[in-house]
C-alpha positions in Angstrom: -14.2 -50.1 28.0 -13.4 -51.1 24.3 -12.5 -54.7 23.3 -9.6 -55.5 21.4 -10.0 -57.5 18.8 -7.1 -60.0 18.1 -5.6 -62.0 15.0 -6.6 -65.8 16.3 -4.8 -68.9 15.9 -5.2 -69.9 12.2 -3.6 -72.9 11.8 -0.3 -75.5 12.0 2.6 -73.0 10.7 0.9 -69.9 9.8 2.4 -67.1 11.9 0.8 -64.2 9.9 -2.0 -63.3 7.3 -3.2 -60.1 5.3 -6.2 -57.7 6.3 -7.7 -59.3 2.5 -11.0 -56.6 3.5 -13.1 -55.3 5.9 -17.4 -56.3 6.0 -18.1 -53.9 8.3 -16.9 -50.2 7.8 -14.9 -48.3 10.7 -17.2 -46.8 12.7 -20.3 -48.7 11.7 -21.9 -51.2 14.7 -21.2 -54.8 14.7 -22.8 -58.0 16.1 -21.5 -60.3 18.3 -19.9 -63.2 16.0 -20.2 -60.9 13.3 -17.7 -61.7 10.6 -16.2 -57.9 10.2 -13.3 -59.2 8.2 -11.5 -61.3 5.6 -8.0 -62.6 6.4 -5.7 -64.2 3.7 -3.5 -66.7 5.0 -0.7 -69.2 2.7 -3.1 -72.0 2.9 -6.6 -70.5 3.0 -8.6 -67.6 3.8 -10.6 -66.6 7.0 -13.7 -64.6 8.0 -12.9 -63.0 11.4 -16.1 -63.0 14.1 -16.7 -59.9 16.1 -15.9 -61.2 19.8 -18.6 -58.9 21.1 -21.5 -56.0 19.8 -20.7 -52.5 19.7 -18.9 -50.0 17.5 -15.8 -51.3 15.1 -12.9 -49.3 15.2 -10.4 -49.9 12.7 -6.5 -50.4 13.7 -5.3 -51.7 10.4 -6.5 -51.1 7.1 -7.1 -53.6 3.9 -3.9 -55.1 3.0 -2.0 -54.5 6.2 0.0 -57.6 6.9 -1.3 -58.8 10.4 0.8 -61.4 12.9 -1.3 -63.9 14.9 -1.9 -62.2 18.2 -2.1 -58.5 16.8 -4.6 -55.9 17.6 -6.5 -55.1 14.2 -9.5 -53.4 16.0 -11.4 -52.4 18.7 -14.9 -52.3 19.6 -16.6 -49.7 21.8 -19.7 -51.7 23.6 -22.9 -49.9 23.2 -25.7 -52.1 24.7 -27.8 -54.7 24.3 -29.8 -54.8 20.9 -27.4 -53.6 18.5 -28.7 -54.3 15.0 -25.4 -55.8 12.4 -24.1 -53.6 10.5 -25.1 -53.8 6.6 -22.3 -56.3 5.0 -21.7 -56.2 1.8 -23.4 -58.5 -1.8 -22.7 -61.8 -1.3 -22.3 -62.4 2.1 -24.7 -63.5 4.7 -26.5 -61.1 7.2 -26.3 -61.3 10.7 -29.6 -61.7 12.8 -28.3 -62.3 16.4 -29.1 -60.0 18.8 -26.1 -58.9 21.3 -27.5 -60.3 24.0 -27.7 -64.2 22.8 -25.5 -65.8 25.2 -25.7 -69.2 24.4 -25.1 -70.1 20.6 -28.3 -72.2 19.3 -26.9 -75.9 18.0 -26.8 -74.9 14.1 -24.2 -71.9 15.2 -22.2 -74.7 17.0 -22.2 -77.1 13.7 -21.2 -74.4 11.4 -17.9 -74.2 13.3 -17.2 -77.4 12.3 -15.3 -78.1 9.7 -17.8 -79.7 6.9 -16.2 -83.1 7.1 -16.4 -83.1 11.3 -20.0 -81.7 10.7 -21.3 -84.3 8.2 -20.0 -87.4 10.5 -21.5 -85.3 13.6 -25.2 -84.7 11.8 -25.0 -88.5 10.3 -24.7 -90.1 13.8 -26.7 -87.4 15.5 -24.3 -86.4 18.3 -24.0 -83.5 20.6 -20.7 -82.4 19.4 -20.5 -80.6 23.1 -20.0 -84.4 25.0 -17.3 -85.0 22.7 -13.6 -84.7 24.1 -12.0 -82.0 21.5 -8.1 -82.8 20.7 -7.5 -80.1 17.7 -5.4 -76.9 18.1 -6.9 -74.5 20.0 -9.9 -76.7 21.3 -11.5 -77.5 17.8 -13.1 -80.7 17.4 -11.7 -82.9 15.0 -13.2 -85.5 12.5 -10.4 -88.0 14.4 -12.1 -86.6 17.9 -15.9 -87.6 16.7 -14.7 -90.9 15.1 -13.0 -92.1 17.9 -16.4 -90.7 20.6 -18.3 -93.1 17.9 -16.1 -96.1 18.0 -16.3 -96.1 22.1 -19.6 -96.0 22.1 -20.3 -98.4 19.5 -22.7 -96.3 17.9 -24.4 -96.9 14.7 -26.6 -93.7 14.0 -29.3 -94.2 16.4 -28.5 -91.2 18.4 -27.7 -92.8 21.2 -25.8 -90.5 23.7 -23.0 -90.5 26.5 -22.4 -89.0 29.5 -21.2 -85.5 29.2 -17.6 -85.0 30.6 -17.3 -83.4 33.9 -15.3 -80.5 33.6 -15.7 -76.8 35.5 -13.6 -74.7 32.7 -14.8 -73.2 30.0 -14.2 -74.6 26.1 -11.4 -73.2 24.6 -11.8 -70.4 21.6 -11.9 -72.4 18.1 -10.5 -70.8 15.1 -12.5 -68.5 13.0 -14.2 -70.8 10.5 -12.0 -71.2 7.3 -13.0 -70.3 3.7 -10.8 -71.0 0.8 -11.0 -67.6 -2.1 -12.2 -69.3 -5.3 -13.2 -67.9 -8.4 -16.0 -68.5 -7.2 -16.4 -66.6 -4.3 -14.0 -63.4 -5.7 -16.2 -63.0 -9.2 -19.7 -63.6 -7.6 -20.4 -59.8 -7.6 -18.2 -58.7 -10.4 -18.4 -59.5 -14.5 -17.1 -62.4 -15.5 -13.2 -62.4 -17.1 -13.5 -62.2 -20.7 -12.6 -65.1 -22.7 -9.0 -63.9 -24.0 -8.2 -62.2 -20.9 -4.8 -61.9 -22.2 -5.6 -59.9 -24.8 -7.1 -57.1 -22.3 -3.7 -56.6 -20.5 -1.9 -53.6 -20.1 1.5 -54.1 -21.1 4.2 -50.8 -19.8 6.5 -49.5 -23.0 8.5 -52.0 -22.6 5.9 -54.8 -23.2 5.6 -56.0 -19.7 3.1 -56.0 -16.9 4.2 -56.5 -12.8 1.3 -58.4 -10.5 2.2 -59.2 -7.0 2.5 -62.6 -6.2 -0.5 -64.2 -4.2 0.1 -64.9 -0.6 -0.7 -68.9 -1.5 1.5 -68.5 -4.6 4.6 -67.0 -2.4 4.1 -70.1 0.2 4.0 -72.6 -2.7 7.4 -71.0 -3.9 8.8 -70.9 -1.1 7.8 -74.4 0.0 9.5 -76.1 -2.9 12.3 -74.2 -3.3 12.7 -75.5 0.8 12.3 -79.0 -0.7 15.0 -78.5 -3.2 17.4 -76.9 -0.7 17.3 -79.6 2.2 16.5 -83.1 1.2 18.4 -85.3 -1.4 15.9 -85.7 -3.8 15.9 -88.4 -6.6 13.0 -89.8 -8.6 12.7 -93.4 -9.8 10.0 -94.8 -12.2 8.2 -98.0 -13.4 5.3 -98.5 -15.7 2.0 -100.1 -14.9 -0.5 -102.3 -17.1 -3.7 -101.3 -16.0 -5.9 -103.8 -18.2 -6.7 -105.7 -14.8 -7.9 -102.7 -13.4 -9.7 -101.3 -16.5 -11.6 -104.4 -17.2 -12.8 -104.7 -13.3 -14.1 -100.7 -13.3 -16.0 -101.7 -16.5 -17.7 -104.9 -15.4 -18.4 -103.8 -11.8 -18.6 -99.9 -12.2 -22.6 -99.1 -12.6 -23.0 -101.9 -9.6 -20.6 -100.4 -7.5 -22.4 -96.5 -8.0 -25.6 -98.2 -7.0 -24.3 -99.4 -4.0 -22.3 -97.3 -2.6 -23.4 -93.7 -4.6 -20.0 -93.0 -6.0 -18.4 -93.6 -9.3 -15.8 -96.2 -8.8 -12.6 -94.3 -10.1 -8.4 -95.1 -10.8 -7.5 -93.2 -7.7 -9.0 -95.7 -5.0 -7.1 -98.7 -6.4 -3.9 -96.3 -6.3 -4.5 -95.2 -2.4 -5.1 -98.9 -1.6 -2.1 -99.7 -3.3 0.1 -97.2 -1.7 -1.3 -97.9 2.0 -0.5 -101.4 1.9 3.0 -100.5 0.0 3.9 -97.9 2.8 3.3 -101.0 5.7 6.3 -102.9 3.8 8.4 -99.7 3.3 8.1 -97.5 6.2 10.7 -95.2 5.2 9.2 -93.8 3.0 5.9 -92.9 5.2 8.8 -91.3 7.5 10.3 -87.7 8.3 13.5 -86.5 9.2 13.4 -84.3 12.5 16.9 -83.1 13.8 18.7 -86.0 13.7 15.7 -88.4 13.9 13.5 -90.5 11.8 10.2 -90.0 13.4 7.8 -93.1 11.9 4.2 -92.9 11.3 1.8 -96.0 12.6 -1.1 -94.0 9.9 -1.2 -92.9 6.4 -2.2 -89.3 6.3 -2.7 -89.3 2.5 -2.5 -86.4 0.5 -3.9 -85.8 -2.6 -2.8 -83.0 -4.7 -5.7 -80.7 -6.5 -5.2 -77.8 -8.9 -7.4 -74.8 -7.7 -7.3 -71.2 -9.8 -5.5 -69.6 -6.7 -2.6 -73.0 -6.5 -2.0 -76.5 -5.6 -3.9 -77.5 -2.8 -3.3 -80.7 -0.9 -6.4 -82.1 0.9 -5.4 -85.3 3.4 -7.5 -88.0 3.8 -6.7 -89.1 7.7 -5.9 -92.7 8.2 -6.3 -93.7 5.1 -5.2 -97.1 6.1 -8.9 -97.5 7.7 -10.7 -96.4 4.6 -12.3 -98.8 2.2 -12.6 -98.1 -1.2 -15.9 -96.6 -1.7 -14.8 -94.3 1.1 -11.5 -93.3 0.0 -13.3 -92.4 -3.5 -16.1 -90.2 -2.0 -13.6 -88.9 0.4 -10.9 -87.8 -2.4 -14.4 -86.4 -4.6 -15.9 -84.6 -1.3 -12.2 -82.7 -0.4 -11.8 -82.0 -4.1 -15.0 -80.3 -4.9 -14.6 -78.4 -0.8 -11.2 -77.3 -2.0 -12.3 -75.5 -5.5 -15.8 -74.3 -3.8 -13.5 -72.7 -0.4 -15.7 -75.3 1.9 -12.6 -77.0 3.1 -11.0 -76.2 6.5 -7.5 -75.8 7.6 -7.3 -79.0 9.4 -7.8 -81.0 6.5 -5.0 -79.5 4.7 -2.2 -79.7 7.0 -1.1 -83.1 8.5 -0.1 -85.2 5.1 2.5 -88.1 5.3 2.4 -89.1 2.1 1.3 -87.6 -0.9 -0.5 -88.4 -4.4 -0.2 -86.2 -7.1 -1.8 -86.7 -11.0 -0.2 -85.1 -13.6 -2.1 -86.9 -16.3 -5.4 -85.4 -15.8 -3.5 -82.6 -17.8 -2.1 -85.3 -20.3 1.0 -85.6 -18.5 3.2 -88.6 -19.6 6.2 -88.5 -17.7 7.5 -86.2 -14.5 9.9 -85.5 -11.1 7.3 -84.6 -8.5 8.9 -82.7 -5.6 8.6 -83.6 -2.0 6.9 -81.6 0.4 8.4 -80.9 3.4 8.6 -83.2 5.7 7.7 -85.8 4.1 9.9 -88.4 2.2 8.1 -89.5 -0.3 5.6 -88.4 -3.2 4.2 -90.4 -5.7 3.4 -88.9 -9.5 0.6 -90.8 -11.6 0.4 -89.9 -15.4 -1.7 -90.5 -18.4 -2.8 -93.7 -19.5 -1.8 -94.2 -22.9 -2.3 -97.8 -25.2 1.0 -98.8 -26.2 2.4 -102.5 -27.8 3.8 -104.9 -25.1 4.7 -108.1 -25.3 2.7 -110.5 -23.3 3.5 -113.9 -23.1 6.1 -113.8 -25.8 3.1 -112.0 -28.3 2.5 -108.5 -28.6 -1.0 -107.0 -27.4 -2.1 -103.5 -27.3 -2.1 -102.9 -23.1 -3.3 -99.2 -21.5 -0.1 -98.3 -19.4 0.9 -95.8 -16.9 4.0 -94.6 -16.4 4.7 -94.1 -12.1 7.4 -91.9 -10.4 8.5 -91.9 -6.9 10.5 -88.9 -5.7 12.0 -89.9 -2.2 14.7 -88.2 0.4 17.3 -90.1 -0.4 18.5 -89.3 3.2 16.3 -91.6 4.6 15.0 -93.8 1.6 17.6 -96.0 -0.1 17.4 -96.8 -3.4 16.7 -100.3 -3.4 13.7 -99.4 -0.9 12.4 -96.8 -3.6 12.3 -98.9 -6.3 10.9 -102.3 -4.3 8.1 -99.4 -3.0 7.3 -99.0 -6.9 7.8 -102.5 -7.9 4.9 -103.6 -4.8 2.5 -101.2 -6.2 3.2 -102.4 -9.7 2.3 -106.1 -8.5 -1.0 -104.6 -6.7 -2.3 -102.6 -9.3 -1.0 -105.6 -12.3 -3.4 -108.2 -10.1 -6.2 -106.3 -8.0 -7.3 -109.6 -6.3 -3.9 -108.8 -4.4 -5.7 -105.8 -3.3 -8.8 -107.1 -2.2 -6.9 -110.0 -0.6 -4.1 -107.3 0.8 -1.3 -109.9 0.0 
């Protein structure tokens, strides 16, 4: 009897995706797990596991859009032993026979995303006696955290109980691979240098590409913003010779101890945590005709990636210190450009970072993203005159913007949320001290 093979879960708010390509050819034999196909989703893209061995036949063809739940295929069962079908350059080749019924541990931590994984293989737990809490049964970096903190566990592998339970573990997600240069040019010839100059224009000097799936989402996600919340943006300026002179004198110390560069964007995320505590508005939503409050800071920082913006969240930020919370915004960043990062990690955010003055951006009006109320636009540092104690001294300053819902951030809240991180950032004992 053939198996229907079914569009899973793919994460918070996706509904559908597009049949991006097919590894294995209609017709040809498939392993079970298997990745027979690429799906393209608004947020990220997905490799598709066969759900059992046999022979592949195709429903939908490449670039069919495809709703969650949706037959794409079916597979005719033909017996133990079937070999994988050839997949094409660049991706890996299946070895596992159709009659493993039990995946081996590696298989298990490769469905994990690669931040649950590391903490999992640093600690040396069985991610199997761990209580999973994420959509669809996937364990969760939150879900191995809190298994660790229990047990007071320190990396010596020390184990508990495994949970008594008689049904089986629900079906995780496929795992989740972001299209990167990267991965889309690895087999081809690179883009030439002017690649405008190698366009074909019509007679009329144009030339029509469709949009991106990511691309459409992002449009369509700020033009939301624009259309239902009251945004205004408010600025202040920030002299950031304290914190300049304490990178230099304690930067190579702090990369020795703690193996990552000691960078602006920690003292901003520190800032911002403890500012959100006194302004809790503006770390809340609008649902209906509720303000729904967070207790965490699900901190989002925003990434330019070839396909888009990208927003990575660093989960209870509010817990991190700051050699975490710079090796976690240099880990998500690099997994976000490379397609490493999973869909769990970019969904969640209730607050978010975004730095326009990597690009030499002095001044700008981020926009919100939905639901959150707040968003908070760093720019370049540039040396200007200020006058210090009634003499004028040449001070690196930044110019910072917070755009807010004015439905549920007043103005006087906005602007004393700017002012605190001002203070923080002006006297980083404050930080260290959290006063």
């Amino acid at each position: 009897m053939a198996i229907d093979v079914v569009v899973p879960p793919l994460g918070e708010s996706i509904t559908q995706a597009i049949l991006l390509k097919w590894h294995v050819a209609d017709g040809a034999t498939a392993a079970n797990e298997q990745n027979i196909c690429e799906l393209e989703t608004d947020k990220a893209n997905a490799d598709m596991p066969a759900p059992a061995a046999g022979v592949l036949r195709h429903v939908k063809k490449e670039g069919d859009t495809v709703q969650v739940g949706e037959v794409i295929a079916r597979i005719d069962p033909v017996g133990a032993g079937v070999q994988p079908a050839p997949v094409k350059s660049g991706a890996a080749t299946a070895s596992v026979p159709a009659s493993a019924s039990v995946a081996s541990g590696a298989a298990k931590l490769e469905e994990l995303s690669p931040a649950t994984r590391r903490i999992v293989e640093e600690n040396k737990v069985d991610p199997d006696l761990i209580p999973a809490t994420g959509r669809g049964g996937r364990l969760t970096k939150e879900d191995v955290q809190t298994y660790l903190d229990k047990r007071g566990q320190t990396g010596n592998g020390e184990r508990a109980p495994a949970p008594e339970t008689t049904s089986a573990p629900p079906i995780s997600p496929p795992p989740i691979r972001h299209e990167t240069p990267a991965s889309v040019t690895s087999s081809s010839k690179p883009a030439p240098a002017n690649a405008a100059a190698t366009m074909t224009f019509d007679q009329y000097g144009e030339r029509r590409t469709p949009m991106s799936k990511i691309r459409k989402r992002i449009a369509e996600t700020l033009v939301k913003a624009q259309q239902t919340a009251a945004i205004l943006t408010t600025f202040n300026e920030v002299d950031l010779q304290a914190v300049s002179e304490l990178r230099s004198r304690y930067k190579e110390r702090f990369q020795e101890v703690h193996g990552v560069g000691l960078g602006f964007m920690s003292f901003f995320a520190k800032a911002v945590v403890m500012s959100l505590k006194e302004f809790p508005h503006v770390n809340a939503f609008i649902d209906g005709e509720n303000i729904v409050y967070h207790q965490h800071v699900h901190l989002g920082i925003a990434v330019s990636t070839e396909r888009g913006l990208a927003v990575p969240v660093l989960k209870n930020a509010q817990n991190l210190s700051f050699a975490r919370i710079e090796s976690e915004i240099k880990r998500v960043a690099t997994a976000v450009r490379d397609g490493k990062l999973g869909l769990e990690e970019l969904s969640g955010g209730t607050f978010t970072i975004t730095n326009g003055g990597v690009f030499g951006s002095l001044l700008s009006t981020p926009i919100l993203l939905p639901p959150q109320s707040g968003i908070l636009g760093m720019h370049t540092i540039q040396k200007r005159p200020m006058v210090i104690n009634d003499k004028i001294e040449v001070r690196p300053m930044m110019y910072i913007a917070l755009s807010y819902d004015h439905r549920i951030v007043d103005g006087k809240e906005a602007i004393g949320f700017l002012v605190r991180i001002k203070q923080l950032l002006e006297d980083p004992a404050r930080l260290m001290l959290e006063i």
